[in-house]
Each structure stands twice: as structure tokens, then as C-alpha cells.
C-alpha positions in Angstrom: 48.2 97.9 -138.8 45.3 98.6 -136.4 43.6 96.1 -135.9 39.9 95.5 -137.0 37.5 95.1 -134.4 34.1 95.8 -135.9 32.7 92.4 -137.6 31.3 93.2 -140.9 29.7 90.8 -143.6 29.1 92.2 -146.9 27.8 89.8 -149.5 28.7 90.8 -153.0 26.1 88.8 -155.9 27.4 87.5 -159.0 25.3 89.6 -160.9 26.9 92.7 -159.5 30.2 92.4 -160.5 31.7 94.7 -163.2 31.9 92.7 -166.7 34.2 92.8 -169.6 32.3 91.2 -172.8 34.7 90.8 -175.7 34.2 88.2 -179.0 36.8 85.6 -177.1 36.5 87.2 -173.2 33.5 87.1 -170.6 35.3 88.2 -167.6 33.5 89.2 -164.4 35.7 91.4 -161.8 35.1 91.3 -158.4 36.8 94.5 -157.6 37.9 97.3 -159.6 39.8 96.0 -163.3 40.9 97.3 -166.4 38.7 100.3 -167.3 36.4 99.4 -164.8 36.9 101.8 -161.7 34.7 102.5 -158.6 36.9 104.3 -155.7 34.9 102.1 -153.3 35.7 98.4 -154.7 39.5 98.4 -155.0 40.3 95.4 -152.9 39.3 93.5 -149.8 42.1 92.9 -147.4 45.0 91.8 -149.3 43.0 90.7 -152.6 43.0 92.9 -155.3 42.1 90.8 -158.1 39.1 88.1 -158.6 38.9 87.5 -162.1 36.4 85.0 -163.1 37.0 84.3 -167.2 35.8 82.4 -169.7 37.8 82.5 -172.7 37.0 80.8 -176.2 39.5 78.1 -178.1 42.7 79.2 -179.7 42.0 82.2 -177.7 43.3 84.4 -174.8 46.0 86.8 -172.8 48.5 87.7 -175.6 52.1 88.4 -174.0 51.5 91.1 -171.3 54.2 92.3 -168.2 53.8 92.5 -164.6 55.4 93.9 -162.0 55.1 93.4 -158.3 52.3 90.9 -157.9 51.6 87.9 -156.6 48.9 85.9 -159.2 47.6 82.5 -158.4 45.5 80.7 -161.1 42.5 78.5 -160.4 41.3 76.4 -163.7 38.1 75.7 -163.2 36.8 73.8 -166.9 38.7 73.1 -169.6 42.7 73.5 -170.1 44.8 77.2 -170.2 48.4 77.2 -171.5 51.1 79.2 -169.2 54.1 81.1 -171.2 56.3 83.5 -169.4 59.7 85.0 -169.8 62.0 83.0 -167.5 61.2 79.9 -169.6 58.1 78.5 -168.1 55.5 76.5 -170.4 52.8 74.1 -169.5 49.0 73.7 -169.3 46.8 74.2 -166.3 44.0 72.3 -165.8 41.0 71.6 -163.2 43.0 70.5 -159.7 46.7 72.1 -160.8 47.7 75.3 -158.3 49.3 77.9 -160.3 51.6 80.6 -158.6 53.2 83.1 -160.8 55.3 85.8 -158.9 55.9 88.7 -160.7 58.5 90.5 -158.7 60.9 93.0 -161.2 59.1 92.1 -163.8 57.8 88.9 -166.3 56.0 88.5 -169.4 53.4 86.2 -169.7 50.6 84.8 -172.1 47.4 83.2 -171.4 45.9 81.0 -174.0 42.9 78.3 -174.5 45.3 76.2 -177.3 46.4 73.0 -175.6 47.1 71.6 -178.4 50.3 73.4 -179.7 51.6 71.9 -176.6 50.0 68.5 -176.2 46.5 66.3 -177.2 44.4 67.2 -180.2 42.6 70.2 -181.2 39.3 71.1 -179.0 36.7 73.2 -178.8 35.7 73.8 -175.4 35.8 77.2 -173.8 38.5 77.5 -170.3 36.7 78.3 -167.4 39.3 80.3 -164.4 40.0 82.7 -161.9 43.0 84.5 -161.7 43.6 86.3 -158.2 46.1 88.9 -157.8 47.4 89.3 -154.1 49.6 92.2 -153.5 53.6 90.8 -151.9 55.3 91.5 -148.4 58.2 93.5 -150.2 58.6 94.9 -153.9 61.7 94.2 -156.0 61.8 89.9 -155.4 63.2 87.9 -158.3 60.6 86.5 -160.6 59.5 83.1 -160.2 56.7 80.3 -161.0 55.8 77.1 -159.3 52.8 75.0 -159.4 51.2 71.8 -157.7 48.3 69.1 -158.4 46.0 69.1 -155.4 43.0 67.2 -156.7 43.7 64.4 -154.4 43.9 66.5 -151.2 40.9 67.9 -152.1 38.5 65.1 -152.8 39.4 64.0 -149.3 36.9 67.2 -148.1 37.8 69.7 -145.8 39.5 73.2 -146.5 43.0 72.5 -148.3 45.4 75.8 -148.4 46.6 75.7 -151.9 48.5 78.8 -151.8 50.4 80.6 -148.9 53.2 82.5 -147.3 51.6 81.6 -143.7 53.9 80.0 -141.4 51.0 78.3 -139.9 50.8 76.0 -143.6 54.1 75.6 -144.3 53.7 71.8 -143.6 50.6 71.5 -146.1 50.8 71.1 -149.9 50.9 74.6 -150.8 52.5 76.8 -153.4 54.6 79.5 -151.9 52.8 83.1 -152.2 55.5 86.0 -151.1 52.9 87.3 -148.5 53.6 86.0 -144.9 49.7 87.4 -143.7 47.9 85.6 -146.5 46.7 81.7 -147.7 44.0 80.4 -150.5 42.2 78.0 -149.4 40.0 75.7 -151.7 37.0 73.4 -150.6 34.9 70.6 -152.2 31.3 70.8 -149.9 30.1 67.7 -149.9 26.1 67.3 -149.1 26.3 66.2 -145.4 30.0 67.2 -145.0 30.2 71.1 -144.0 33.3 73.4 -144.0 34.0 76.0 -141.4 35.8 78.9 -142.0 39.3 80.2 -140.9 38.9 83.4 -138.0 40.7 86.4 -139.6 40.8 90.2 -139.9 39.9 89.5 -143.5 38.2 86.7 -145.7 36.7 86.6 -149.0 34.5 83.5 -149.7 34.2 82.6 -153.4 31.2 80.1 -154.8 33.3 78.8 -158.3 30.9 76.1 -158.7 27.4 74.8 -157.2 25.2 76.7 -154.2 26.2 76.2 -150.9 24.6 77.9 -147.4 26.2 80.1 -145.3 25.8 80.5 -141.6 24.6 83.9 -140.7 24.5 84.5 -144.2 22.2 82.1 -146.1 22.4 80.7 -149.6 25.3 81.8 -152.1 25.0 80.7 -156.1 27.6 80.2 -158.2 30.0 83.7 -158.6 28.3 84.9 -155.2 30.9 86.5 -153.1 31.6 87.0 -148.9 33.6 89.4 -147.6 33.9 89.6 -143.8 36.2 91.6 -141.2 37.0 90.8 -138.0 34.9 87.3 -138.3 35.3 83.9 -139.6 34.6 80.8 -137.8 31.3 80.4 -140.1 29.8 76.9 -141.2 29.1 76.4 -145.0 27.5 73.8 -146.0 25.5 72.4 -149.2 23.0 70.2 -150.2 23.8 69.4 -153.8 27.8 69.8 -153.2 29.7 72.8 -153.9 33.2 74.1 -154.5 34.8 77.3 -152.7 37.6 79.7 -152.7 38.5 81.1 -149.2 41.2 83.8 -148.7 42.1 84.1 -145.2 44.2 87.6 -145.0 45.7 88.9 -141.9 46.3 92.2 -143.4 45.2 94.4 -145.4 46.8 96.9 -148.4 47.8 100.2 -146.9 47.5 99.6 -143.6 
């Protein structure tokens, strides 16, 4: 891949994103989704998917396949119940790391209904994002894992949650089938700034609060950052904050 040598910042608002608006849905897409196409937002780096959804009780993602993916699922209110094909089942929930790879294929469902599973009936909407990141090599058998890292990240800091980086195998992470990528998550607490990872690729993602961004300024809740050749940035809040980073050392085709 040659490499990127031009730094770039490009800061994509939350009210820019494309939007699918159903009676149970109010998804927001980052890049291009669904019906939603523009040539010029198919990915950043090795992110194809940000998928911020809201999704109504006893609602949700009826049983749909994939092929050839690697989807991590960040809960961000409420509870969302996991079903797939090789025999997985269980709720995810604010602080559980979700890892679904999709390899030759898997069916899966997505639903707000806890309660068929566990606890009584609610009535709270699920609050998530589901980010699609595209695998080193096609064909890999099919496969699910998931970790709670709530404690990890209350003690501040950036905490990789998700990666196929060598340079994290020693962290609490889920495995992600992508040796150039890692999600990293980050409580901001007032007085306690973050600083980003240097890479050929990032994309900064506000899930929660409004935090400030060196060179940037201030980002609101489902404000985006998408840098080449940078990183190293400060981010800091004053009334706390939580954040998404993806630090991607390549980029889809090449």
C-alpha cells in the first residue's frame, strides 16, 4: 500500500450523516448504507460501517446473513439480544465488547427483547453502534466472542477493545481478523485528556457528551474525525465524554 503522506482532517457533523427513519429504526450512517449511496463516502481506511441505531422495544434486526465481515457492536443505552447460526445467544449491554466474524457466512438477529432471555419486560429504546471492518483474508470460519471492559475503562485512558494488532495482543481485547486495525474506546474525564494513536488512518467517534479536539475544536455527540497521516492529537472535555477511536494502518483497496 503506498503510503499516505499528506495529513488530512476532515470533520464529518452528526447532522450530516445519511439517515434511515423507520416506525422501530432511527439509524444514522456514517458512510454509505443500505440504499443510501454517495461514490465519495464509502469508507475511511478500513471502516466501512458506523451505524449509530436506536431501536424501539420488542424490536429489531430480524435473521439476516453475512459474509466476509468483521462487525463489532458497541451498546451504548439499554440491552440488545445477539442470535446467530453457530449457536450463539446472549444480551449486550453498556461496557460488553461484541465481535461477530462473519467469514463463509452466519445468520444473525438483532433484537431490543431482553426479556425472552432474562429480567422482566421493559420499555426503553437500545442505543448502539455497529462497525463493520473489512478482514485480512476472505473465506475464515465463522466465529463470535465477546468481553466486559467497563472496568478497564473507568480507570481513563484509551482501552483497545477490539483488535488484530500485534502491538495489543497483551490488552483485554476481542480478536478482530485484521492484523492493521484496533477499536479503541475512551471515557474523557474533565481534567483527564486522551491523546490519540499516530496512524495512516483514524476515525474519532463522539457516542456520548462533547469533548475538544486539538487542532480541531469542539465535537457533540455523533460528530465524527477522520484524519490521514496524523494522530497524536489531545482530546479533552469539560463535562466528560465518551469516544470511539479506530486506529487503521491500512486502508480497503490499497
Amino acid at each position: 500500500m503506498p503510503a499516505v503522506t499528506t495529513p488530512h482532517v476532515y470533520v464529518h457533523r452528526a447532522g450530516d450523516r445519511l439517515k434511515t427513519r423507520i416506525s422501530w429504526l432511527d439509524s444514522k450512517h456514517s458512510f454509505s448504507f443500505g440504499q443510501h449511496y454517495d461514490p465519495d463516502n464509502t469508507h475511511h481506511g478500513l471502516l466501512l460501517v458506523n451505524n449509530d441505531d436506536t431501536v424501539l422495544p420488542e424490536q429489531g434486526f430480524e435473521t439476516h446473513p453475512h459474509k466476509d465481515m468483521e462487525i463489532v457492536t458497541w451498546v451504548l443505552r439499554g440491552s440488545l439480544v445477539h442470535q446467530d447460526s453457530i449457536g450463539h445467544s446472549g444480551i449486550i449491554y453498556p461496557g460488553l465488547a461484541q465481535r461477530m466474524s462473519a467469514g463463509t457466512g452466519i445468520m444473525h438477529s438483532e433484537k431490543n427483547d431482553s426479556w425472552r432471555l432474562a429480567g422482566e419486560e421493559h420499555h426503553e429504546p437500545v442505543h448502539f453502534v455497529q462497525m463493520w471492518v473489512v478482514p485480512d483474508e476472505a473465506g475464515l470460519t465463522p466465529s463470535y466472542e465477546q468481553l466486559e471492559i467497563e472496568d478497564e475503562i473507568l480507570k481513563g485512558g484509551l482501552v483497545p477493545v477490539a483488535s488484530g494488532m500485534p502491538e495489543y495482543r497483551d490488552h483485554s481485547a476481542i480478536r478482530i481478523n485484521n492484523k492493521h486495525a484496533a477499536l479503541h474506546v475512551a471515557r474523557v474525564f474533565p481534567g483527564a485528556p486522551i491523546r490519540l494513536p499516530e496512524a495512516p488512518f483514524l476515525h474519532v467517534f463522539i457516542t456520548q457528551g462533547t469533548a475538544d479536539m486539538e487542532g480541531v475544536g469542539t465535537l457533540y455527540e455523533g460528530d465524527a474525525v477522520r484524519t490521514s497521516a496524523s494522530g497524536g492529537q489531545e482530546i479533552s472535555s469539560h463535562s466528560g465524554a465518551e469516544v470511539l477511536v479506530w486506529e487503521m494502518h491500512a486502508r480497503i483497496g490499497g
